[in-house]
Backbone bond lengths (Angstrom), bond angles and torsions (degrees), N, CA, C in turn:
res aa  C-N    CA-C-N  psi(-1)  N-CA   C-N-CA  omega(-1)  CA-C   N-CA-C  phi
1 X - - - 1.466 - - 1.518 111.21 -
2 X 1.572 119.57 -33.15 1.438 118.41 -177.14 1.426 124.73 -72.32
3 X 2.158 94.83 -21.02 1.393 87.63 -162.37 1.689 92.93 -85.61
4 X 1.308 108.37 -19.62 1.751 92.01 -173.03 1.458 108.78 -87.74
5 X 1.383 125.73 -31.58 1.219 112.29 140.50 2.128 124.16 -13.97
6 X 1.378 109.90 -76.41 1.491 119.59 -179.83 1.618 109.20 -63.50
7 X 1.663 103.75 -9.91 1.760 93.27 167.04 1.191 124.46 -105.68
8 X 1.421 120.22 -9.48 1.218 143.79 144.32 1.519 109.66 -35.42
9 X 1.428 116.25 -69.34 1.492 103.87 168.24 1.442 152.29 -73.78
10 X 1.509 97.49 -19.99 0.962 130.86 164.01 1.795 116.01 -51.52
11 X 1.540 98.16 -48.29 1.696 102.18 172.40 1.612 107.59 -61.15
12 X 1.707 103.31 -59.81 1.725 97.76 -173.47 1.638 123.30 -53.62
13 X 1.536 102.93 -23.88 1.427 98.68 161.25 1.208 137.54 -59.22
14 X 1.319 104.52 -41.51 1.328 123.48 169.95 1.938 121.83 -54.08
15 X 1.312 93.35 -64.72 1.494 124.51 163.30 1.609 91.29 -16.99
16 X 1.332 105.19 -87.51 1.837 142.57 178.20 1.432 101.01 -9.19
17 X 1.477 102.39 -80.78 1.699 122.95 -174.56 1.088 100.91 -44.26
18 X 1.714 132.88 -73.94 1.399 132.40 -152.84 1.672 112.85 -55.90
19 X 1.565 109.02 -29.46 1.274 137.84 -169.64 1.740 89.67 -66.61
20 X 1.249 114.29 -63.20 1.694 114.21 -170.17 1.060 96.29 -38.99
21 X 1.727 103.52 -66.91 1.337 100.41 -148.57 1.543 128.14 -90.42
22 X 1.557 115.61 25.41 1.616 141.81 171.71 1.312 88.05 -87.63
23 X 1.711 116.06 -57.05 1.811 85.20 -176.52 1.380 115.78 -118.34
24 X 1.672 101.84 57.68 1.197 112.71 164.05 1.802 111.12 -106.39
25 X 1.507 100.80 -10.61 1.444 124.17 -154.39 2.012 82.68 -110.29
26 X 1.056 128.32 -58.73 1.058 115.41 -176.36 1.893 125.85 -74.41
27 X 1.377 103.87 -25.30 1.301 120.00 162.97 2.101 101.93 -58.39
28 X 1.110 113.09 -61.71 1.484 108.99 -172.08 1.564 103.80 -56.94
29 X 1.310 154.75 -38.77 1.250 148.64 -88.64 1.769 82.19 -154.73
30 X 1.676 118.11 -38.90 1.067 128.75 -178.39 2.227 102.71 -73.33
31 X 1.664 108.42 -50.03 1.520 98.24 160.03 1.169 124.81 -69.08
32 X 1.449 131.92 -19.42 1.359 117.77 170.36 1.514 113.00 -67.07
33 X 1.356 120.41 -37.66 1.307 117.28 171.49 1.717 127.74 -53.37
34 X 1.175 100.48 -28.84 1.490 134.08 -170.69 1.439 92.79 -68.44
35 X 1.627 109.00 -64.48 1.703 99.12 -157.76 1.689 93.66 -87.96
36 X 1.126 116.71 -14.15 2.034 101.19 165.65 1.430 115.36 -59.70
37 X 1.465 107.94 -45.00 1.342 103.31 -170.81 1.902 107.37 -72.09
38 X 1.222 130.60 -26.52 1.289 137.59 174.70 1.449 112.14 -63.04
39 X 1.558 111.46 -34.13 1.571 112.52 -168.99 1.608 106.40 -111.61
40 X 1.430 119.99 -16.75 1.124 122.98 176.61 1.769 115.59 -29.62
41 X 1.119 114.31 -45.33 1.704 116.43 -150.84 1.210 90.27 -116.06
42 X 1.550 147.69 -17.63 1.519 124.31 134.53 1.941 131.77 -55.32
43 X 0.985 93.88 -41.65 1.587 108.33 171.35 1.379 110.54 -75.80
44 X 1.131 136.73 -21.09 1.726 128.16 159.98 1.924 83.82 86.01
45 X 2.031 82.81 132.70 1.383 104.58 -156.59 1.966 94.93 -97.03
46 X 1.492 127.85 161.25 1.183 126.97 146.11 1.154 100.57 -129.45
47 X 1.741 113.54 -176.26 1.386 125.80 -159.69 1.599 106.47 -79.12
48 X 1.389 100.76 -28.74 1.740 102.29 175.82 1.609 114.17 -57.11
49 X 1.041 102.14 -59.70 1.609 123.84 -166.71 1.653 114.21 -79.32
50 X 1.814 87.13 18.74 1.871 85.22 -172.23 1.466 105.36 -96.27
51 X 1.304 117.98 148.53 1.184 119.79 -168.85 2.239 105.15 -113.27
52 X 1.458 98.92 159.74 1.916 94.31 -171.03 1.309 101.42 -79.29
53 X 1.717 113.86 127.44 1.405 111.19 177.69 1.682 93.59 -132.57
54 X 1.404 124.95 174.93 1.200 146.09 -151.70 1.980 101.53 -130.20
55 X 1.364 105.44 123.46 1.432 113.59 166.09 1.459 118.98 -132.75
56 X 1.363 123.93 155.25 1.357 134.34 143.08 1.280 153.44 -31.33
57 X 1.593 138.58 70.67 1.022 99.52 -161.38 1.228 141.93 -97.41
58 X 1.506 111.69 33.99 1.649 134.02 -163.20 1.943 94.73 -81.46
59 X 1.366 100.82 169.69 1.411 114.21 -165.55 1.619 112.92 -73.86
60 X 1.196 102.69 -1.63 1.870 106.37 -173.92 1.484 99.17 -134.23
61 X 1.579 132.64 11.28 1.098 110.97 121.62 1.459 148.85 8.30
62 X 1.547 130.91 105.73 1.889 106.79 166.01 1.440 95.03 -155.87
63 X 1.703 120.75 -1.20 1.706 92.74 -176.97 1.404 96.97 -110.73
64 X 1.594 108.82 -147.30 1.445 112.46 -177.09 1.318 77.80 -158.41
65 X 2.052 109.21 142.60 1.765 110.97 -178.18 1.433 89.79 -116.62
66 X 1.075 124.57 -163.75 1.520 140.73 -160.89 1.602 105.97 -147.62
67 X 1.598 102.94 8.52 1.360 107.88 161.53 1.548 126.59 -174.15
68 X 1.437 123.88 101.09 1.391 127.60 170.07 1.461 109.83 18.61
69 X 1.291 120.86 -85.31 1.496 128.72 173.09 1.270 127.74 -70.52
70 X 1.601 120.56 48.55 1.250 119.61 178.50 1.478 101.72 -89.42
71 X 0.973 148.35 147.81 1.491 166.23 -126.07 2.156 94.66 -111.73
72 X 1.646 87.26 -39.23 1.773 93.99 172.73 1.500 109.93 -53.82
73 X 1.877 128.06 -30.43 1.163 104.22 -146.97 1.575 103.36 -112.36
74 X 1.959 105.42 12.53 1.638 104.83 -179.72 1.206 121.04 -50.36
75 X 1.843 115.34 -44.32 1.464 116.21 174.98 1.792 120.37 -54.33
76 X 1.370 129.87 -4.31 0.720 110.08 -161.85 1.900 122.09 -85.96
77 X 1.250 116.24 160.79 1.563 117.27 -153.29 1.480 91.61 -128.91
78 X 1.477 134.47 23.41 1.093 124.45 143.61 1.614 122.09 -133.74
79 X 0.758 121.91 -125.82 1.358 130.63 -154.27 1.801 100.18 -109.06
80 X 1.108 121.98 149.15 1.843 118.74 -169.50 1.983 98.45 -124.89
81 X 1.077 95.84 121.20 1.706 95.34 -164.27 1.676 101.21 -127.99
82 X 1.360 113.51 137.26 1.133 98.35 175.83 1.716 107.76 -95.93
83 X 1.358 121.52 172.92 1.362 150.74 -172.37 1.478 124.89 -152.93
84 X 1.502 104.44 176.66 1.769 97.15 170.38 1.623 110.64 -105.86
85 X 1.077 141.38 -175.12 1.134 143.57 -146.54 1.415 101.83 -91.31
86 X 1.577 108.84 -33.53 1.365 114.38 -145.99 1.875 85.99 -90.83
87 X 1.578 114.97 -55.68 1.398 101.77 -171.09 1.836 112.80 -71.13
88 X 1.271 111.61 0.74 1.278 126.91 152.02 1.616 128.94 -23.79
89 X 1.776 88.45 -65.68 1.803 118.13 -157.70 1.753 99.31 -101.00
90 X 1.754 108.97 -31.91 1.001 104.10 -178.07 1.405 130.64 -124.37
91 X 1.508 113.46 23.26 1.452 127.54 -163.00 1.633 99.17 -135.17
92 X 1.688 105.10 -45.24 1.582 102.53 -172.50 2.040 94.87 -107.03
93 X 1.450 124.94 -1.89 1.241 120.19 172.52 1.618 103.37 45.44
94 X 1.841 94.83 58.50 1.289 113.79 172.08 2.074 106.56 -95.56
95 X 1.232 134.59 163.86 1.463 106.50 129.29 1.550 106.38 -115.55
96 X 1.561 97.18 -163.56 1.224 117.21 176.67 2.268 122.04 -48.14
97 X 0.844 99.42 147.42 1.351 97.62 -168.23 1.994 106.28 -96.56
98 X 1.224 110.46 122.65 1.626 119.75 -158.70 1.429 105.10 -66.76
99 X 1.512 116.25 -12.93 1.529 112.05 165.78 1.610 131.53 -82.45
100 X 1.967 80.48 -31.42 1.783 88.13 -178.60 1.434 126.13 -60.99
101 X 1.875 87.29 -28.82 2.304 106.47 -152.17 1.459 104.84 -105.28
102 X 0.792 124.15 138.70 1.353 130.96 163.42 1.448 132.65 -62.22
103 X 1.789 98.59 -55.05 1.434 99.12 -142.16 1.835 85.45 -125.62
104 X 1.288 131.39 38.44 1.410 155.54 -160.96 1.454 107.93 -109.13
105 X 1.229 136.24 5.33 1.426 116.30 -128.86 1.959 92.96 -107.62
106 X 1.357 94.82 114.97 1.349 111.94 169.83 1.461 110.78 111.65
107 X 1.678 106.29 29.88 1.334 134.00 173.32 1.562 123.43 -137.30
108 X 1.490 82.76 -16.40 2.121 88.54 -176.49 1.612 109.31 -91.44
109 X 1.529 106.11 156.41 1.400 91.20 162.31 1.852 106.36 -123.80
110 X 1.186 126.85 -179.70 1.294 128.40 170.46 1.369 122.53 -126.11
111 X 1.301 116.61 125.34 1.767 131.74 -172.43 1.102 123.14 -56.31
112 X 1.522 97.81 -32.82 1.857 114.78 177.91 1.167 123.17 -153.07
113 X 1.612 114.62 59.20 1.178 124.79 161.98 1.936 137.17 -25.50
114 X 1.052 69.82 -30.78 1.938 81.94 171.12 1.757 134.13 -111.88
115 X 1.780 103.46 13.10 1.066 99.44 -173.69 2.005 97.49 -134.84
116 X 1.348 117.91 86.94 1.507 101.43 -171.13 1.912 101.93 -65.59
117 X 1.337 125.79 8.09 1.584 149.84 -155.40 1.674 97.72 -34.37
118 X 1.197 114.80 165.80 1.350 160.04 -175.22 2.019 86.63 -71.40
119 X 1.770 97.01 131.14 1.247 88.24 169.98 1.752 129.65 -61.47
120 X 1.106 114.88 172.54 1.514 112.49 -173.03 1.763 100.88 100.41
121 X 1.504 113.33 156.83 1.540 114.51 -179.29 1.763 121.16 -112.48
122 X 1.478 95.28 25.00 1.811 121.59 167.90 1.567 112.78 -73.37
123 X 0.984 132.72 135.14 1.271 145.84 161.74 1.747 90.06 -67.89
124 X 1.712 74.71 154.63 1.828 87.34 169.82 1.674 132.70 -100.12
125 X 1.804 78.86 -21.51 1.766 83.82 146.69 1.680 119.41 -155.10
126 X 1.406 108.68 -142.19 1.172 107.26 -149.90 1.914 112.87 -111.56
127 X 1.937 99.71 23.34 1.230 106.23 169.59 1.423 134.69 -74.14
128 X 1.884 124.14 12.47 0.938 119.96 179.48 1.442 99.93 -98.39
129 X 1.338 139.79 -38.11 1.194 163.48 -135.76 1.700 74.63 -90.21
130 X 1.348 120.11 -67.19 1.277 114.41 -160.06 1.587 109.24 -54.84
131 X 1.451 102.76 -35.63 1.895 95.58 -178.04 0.962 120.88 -68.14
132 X 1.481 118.70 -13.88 1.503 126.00 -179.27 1.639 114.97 -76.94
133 X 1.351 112.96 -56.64 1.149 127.69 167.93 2.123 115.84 -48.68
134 X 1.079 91.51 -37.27 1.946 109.71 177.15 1.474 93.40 -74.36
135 X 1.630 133.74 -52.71 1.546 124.60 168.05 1.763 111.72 -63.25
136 X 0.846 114.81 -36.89 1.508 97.81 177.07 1.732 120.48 -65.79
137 X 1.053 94.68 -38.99 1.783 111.44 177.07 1.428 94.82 -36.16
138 X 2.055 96.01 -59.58 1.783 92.76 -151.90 1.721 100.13 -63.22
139 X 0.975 116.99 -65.13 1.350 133.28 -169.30 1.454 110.77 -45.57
140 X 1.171 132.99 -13.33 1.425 130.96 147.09 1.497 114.03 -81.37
141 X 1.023 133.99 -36.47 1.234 144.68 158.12 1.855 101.89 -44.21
142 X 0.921 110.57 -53.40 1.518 115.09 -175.52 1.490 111.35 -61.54
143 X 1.487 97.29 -40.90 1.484 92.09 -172.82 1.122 111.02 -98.03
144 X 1.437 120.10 16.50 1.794 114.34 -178.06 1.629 93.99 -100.86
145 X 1.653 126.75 -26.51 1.607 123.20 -147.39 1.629 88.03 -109.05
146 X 1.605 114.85 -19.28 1.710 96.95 -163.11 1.526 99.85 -96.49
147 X 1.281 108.66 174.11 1.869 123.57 177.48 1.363 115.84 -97.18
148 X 1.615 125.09 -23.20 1.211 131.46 -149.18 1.390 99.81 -157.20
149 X 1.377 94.79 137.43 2.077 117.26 175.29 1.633 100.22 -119.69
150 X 1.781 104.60 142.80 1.542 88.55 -168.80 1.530 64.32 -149.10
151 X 1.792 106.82 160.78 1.368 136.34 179.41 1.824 101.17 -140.81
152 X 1.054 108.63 133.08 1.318 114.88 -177.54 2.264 113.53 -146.67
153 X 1.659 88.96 96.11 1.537 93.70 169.30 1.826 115.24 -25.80
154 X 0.842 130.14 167.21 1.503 131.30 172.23 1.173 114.30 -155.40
155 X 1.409 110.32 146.41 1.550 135.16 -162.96 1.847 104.25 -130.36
156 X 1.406 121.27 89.29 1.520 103.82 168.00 1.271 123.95 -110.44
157 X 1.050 108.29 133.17 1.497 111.05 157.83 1.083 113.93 -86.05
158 X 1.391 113.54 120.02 1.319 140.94 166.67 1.737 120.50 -28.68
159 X 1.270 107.20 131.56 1.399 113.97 -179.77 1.415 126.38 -139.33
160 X 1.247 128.98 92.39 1.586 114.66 -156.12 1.765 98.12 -171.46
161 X 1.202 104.53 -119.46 1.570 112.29 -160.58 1.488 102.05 -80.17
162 X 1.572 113.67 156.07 1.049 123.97 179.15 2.020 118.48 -81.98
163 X 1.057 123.59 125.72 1.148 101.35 -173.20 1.521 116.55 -116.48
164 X 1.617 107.64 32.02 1.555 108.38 129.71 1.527 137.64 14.90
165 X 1.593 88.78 -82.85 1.708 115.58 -176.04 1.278 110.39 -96.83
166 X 1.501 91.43 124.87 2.211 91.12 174.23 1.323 119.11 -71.79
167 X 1.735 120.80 27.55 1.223 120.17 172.23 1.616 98.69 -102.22
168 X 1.194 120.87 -11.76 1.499 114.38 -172.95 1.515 128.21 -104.24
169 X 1.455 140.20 133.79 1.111 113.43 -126.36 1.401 103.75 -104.10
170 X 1.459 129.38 -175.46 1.524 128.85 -153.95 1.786 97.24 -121.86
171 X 1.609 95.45 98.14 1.572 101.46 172.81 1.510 126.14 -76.88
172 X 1.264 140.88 115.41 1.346 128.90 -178.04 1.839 99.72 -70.61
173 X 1.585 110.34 179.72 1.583 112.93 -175.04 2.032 87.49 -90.55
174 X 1.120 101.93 151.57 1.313 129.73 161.39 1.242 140.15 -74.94
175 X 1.638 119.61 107.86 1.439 120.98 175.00 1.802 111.16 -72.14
176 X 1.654 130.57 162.37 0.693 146.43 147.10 1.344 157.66 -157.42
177 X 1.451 132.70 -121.30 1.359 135.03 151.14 1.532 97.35 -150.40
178 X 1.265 121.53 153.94 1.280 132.88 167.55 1.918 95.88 -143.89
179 X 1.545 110.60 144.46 1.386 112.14 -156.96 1.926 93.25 -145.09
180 X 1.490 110.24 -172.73 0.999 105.53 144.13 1.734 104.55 137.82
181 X 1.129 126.74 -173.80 1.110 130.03 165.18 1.785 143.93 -84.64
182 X 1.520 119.11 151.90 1.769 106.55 177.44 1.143 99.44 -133.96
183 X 1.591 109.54 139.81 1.473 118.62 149.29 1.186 125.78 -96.06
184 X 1.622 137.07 85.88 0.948 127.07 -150.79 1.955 122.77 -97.21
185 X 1.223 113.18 133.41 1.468 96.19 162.70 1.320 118.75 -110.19
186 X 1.417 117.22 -148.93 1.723 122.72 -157.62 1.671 102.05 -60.76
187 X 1.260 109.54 -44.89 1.490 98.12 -152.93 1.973 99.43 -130.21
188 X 1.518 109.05 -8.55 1.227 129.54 170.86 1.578 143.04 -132.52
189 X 0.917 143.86 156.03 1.601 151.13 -177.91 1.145 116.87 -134.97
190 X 1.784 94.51 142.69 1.432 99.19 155.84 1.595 130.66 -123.69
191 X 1.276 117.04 154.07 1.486 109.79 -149.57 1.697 113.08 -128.78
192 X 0.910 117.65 132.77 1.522 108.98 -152.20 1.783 86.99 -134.59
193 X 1.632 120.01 138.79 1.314 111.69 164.27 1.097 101.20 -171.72
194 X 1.884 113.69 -146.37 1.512 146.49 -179.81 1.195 98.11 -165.28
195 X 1.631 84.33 153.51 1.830 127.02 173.18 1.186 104.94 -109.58
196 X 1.435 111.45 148.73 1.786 120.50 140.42 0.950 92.08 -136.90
197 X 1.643 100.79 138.37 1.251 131.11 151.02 1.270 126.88 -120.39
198 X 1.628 117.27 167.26 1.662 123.89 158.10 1.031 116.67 -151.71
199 X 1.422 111.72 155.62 1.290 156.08 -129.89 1.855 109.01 -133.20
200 X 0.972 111.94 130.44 1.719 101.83 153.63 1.760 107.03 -127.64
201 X 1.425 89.52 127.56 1.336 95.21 -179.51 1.395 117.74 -117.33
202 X 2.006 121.88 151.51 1.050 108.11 -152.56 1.563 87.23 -136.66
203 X 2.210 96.14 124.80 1.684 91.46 -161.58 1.169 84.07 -96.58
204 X 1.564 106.43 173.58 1.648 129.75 161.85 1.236 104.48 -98.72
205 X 1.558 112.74 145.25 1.387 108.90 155.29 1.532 92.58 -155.23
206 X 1.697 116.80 152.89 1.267 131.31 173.30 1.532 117.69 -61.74
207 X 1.518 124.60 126.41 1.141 143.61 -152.21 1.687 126.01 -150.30
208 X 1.465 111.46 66.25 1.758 116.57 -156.64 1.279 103.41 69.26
209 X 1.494 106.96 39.10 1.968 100.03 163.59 1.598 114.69 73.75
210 X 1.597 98.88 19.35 1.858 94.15 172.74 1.743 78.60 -149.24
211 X 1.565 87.61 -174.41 1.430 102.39 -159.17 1.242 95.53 -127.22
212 X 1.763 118.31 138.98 1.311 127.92 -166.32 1.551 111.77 -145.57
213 X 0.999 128.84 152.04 1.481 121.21 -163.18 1.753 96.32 -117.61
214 X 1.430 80.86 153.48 1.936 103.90 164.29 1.113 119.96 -126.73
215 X 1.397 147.54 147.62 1.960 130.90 -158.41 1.617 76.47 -144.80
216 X 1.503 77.85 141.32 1.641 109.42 171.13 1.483 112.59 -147.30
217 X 1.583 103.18 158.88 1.621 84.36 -171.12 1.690 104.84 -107.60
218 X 1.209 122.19 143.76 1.246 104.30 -177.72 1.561 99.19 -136.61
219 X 1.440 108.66 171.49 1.908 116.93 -165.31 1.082 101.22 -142.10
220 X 1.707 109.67 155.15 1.412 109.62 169.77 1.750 102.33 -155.19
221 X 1.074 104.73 162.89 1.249 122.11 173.41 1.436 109.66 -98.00
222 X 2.021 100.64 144.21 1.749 98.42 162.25 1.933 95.35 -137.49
223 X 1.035 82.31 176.78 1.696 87.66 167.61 1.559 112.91 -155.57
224 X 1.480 101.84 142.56 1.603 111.90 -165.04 1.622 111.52 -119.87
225 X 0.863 119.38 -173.18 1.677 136.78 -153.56 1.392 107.77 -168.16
226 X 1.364 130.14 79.80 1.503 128.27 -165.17 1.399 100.08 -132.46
227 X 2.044 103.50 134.12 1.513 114.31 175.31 1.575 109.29 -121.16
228 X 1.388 100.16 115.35 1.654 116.44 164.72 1.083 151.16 -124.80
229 X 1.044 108.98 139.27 1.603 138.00 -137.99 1.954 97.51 -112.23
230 X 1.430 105.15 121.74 1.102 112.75 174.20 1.782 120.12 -82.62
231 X 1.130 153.18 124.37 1.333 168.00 115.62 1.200 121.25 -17.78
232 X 1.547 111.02 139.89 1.602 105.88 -169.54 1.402 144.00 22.77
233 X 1.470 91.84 23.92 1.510 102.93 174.98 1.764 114.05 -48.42
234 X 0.876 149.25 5.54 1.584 161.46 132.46 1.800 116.73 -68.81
235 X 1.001 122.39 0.57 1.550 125.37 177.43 1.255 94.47 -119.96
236 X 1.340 132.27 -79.12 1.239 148.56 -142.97 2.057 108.07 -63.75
237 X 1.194 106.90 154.38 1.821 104.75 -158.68 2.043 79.13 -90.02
238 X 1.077 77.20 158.76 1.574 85.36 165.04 1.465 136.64 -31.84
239 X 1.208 93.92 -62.72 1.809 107.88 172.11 1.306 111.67 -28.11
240 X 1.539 103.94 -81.70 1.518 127.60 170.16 1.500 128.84 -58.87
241 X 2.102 105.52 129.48 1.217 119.41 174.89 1.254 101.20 -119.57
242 X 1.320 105.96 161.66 1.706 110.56 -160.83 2.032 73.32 -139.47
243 X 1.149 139.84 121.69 1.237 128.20 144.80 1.609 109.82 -134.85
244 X 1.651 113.33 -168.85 1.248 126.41 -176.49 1.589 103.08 -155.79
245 X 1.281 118.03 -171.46 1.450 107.90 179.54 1.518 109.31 167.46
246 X 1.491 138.14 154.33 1.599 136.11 144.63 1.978 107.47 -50.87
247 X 1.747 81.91 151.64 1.338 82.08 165.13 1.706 97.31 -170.22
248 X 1.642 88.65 133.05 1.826 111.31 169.96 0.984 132.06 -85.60
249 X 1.552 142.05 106.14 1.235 121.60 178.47 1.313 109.74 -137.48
250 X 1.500 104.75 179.54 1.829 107.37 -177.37 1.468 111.49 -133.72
251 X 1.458 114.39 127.46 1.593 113.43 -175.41 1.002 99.59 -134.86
252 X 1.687 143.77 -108.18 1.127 111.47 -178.22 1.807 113.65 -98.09
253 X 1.430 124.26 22.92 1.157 159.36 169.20 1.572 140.58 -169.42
254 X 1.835 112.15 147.57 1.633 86.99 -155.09 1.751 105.09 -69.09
255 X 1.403 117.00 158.76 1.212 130.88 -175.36 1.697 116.53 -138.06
256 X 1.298 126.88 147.96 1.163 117.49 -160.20 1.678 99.98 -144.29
257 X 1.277 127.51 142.00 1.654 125.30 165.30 1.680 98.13 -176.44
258 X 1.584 98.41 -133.30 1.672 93.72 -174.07 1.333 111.50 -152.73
259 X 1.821 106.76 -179.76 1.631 89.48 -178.56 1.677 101.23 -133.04
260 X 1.117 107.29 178.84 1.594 108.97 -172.66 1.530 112.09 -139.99
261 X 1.161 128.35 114.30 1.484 128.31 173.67 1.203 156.43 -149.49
262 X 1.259 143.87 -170.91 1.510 121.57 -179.91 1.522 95.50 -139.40
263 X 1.830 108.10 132.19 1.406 97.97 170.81 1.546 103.10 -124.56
264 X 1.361 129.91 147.75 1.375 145.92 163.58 1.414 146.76 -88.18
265 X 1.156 136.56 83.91 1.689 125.61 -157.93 1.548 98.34 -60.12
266 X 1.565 95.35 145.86 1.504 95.42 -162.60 1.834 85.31 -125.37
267 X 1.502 104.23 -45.89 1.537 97.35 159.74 1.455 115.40 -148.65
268 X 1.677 145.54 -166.72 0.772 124.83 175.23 1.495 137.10 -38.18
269 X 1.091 116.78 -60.92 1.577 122.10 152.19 1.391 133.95 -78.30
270 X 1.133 101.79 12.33 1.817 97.24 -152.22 1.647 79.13 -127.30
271 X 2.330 113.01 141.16 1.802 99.45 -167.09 1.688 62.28 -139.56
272 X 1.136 135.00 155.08 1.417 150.06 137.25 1.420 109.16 -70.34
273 X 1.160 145.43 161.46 1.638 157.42 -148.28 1.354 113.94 -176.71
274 X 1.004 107.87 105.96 1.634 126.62 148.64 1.401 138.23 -91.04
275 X 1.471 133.19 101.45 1.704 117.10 176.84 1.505 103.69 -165.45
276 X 1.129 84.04 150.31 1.902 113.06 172.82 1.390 121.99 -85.98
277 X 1.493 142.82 123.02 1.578 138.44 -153.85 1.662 68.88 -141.52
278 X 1.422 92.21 139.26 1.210 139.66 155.71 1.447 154.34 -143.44
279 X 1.074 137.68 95.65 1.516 151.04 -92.08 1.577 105.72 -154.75
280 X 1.201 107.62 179.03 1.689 119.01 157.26 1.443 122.75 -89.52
281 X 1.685 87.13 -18.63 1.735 102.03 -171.22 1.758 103.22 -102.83
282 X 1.348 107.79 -38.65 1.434 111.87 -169.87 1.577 124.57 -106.56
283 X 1.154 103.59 -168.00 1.680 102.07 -172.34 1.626 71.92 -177.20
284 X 1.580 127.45 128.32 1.367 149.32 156.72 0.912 161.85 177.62
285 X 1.046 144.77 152.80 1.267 146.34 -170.08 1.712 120.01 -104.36
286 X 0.842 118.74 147.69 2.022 128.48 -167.70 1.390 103.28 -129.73
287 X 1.085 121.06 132.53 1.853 111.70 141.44 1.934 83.34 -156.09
288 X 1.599 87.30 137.90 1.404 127.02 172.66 1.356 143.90 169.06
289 X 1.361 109.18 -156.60 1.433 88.86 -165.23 1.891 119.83 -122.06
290 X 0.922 120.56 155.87 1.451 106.35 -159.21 1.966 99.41 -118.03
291 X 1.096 113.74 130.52 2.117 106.78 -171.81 1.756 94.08 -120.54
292 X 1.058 114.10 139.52 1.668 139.63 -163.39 1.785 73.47 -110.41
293 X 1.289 100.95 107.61 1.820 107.96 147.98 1.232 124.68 -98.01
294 X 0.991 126.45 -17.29 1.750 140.32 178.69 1.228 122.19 -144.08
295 X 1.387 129.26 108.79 1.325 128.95 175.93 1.667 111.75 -79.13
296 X 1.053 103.41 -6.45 1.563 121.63 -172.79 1.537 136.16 -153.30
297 X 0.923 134.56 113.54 1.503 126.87 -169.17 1.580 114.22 -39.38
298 X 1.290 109.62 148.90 1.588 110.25 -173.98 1.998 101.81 -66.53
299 X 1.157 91.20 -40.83 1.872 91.22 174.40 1.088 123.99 -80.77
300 X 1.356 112.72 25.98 1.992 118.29 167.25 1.446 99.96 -127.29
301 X 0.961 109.82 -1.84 1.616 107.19 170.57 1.464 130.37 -57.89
C-alpha cells in the first residue's frame, strides 16, 4: 500500500515539473516573439524572418496589425487579408500599425485614428448618415441658385514637407479633377467646389543601416471657395475673359491666395478655362471646361 501510495506521488511530481516547464518553454518562446515583432521593422525584415500579419484593403489603408481584431482595422471599407510582414512593408508599402507596436514610434501609421470603437466595423451611431444627407442639402442648394457647372483636369505641384532630411518622404506632383459650381453675375462669379487628387509617394525606411524606399499611391481631397472678377472687360472682344480673384480652400488645412485666368466661348453655352491657383494649400494648374445650365432661374421663367 506504501509503495503505491509513494508512486502516486511520485507521478504528480512528475506531472508538476513537466507542467512548469511546458509553460516555462511556451512563456519564453511567447517573449521572444514579442520582442521580434517590436524590433522587426527597425532591424529590417527578410522573407525568412517574416512573420503573418493582417491588412486592409480599402483605399485609405497604410498600416499593417499583427491581428485580425485590432481595433485599428474597424474602419476599414475593404476586404482584411492576411500576409507576411515583409511583403507587408515592401510589396503593399504598408508600416507598422501604432496600436499593434510599441517601440516604432515615428514609423507607424494608424487606420483609424478616430475610432478607439467596439469590435465589429459599425459605427455607433448615426452621424455619418447625417453628413451625407447635410451634403446633399448643400449640393442641391448649389445646383438650384448657381448658372454654371465647370470640370477642370488638374496639374499639382506638390506643396508640403521639406525634403532636406532623408527621413522625409519623396512626394511626386499630383494629377486630378477639380469640379464644382458658379453663381455668376455681369462681369463676375462665384465658385464653390472640390478636388481629387493623387499622389505617389515614396517612403524611407532604414534597411541594413541605409535607407530604401517603398511608393504608394495616395489621394486626397480639398475644397475651395473662389471669387472672380473679370479685367478689361472694355478692351477684350466678347469671346475672351481675362480675370483674377481671392480664393479659400481646405486640404489638409484652411489655406487662402488667388487665381489667375483666361476663359473662351467656345459655343453658346459651352466656355473653355484656363488658370493658375495659388494658395497656402496649393500650387496649380487648370484647363477646362465651364457649361451654363440656366441663364435664368426656373421661377422667372
Amino acid at each position: 500500500m506504501k509503495k503505491i501510495t509513494y508512486l502516486t506521488y511520485l507521478i504528480i511530481f512528475l506531472i508538476f515539473q513537466t507542467s512548469n516547464f511546458t509553460l516555462y518553454a511556451v512563456n519564453h518562446s511567447n517573449n521572444t516573439e514579442s520582442k521580434h515583432e517590436c524590433h522587426s521593422f527597425a532591424n529590417g525584415l527578410t522573407e525568412a524572418n517574416s512573420q503573418q500579419v493582417f491588412i486592409c484593403t480599402g483605399q485609405y489603408a497604410y498600416a499593417y496589425h499583427s491581428s485580425a481584431t485590432c481595433p485599428g482595422l474597424n474602419n476599414c471599407k475593404g476586404e482584411i487579408k492576411s500576409t507576411d510582414e515583409y511583403s507587408a512593408l515592401n510589396s503593399y508599402g504598408r508600416r507598422p500599425c501604432c496600436r499593434c507596436w510599441t517601440n516604432i514610434s515615428g514609423n507607424c501609421k494608424d487606420d483609424n485614428p478616430y475610432n478607439a470603437g467596439t469590435s465589429g466595423g459599425g459605427s455607433a451611431d448615426n452621424s455619418e448618415a447625417y453628413v451625407y444627407v447635410a451634403l446633399a442639402i448643400a449640393a442641391t442648394g448649389a445646383i438650384i441658385l448657381s448658372n454654371d457647372f465647370y470640370v477642370y483636369p488638374t496639374y499639382s505641384f506638390y506643396k508640403g514637407l521639406n525634403n532636406n532630411s532623408s527621413l522625409n518622404p519623396e512626394i511626386s506632383n499630383g494629377t486630378g479633377l477639380s469640379f464644382g459650381f458658379r453663381k455668376t453675375f455681369k462681369h463676375s462669379a462665384l465658385e464653390y467646389g472640390a478636388s481629387y487628387l493623387k499622389f505617389i509617394t515614396k517612403n524611407p525606411f532604414l534597411y541594413n543601416d541605409t535607407y530604401e524606399y517603398y511608393s504608394n499611391e495616395n489621394s486626397r481631397w480639398g475644397y475651395h471657395f473662389n471669387f472672380v472678377q473679370q479685367l478689361f472687360y472694355f478692351k477684350t472682344p466678347y469671346w475672351l475673359k481675362v480675370y483674377c480673384g481671392p480664393s479659400v480652400n481646405y486640404v489638409s488645412d484652411i489655406g487662402y491666395g488667388g487665381i489667375f485666368g483666361t476663359e473662351f466661348s467656345l459655343f453658346d453655352r459651352l466656355k473653355f478655362d484656363i488658370r493658375y491657383e495659388y494658395t497656402t494649400q496649393t500650387n496649380q494648374i487648370q484647363a477646362g471646361f465651364i457649361f451654363t445650365y440656366q441663364r435664368r432661374y426656373f421661377w422667372n421663367k
